[in-house]
Steps between C-alpha positions, in 0.01 A plus 500: 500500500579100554206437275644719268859328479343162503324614152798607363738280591208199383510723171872524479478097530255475207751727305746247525292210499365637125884521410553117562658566847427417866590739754742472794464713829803675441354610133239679678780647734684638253188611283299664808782549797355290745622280816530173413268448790225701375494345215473174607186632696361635150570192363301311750190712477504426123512179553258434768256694250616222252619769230850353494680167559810422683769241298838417472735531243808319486697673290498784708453325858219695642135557521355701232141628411285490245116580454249297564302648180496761316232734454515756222 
């Protein structure tokens, strides 16, 4: 199942990635009503398999995520 929520929540950050937008940890707890924690796990998995990168954004003062490429 943690294979399976990895894929979609990688998908759900291609989604918004295709819409011009990087995605926060709390988008993907609102979208898939997950512990923060958790998610930060996910989040770490995707990027130690280098399918999405970690930056900062000022204007919103926190870490967001973005893909690393997209594949379609």
């Amino acid at each position: 199942m943690t294979e399976e929520i990895e894929s979609q929540v990688y998908e759900f950050i291609k989604n918004r990635h295709n819409k011009g937008e990087t995605t926060a940890s709390r988008h993907i707890h609102i979208r898939f009503d997950i512990e923060i924690i958790k998610i930060e796990k996910i989040l770490k998995k995707l990027m130690q398999k280098r399918l999405v990168s970690k930056l900062y954004e000022k204007e919103y003062q926190e870490d967001r995520f973005a893909p690393v490429s997209v594949k379609e």
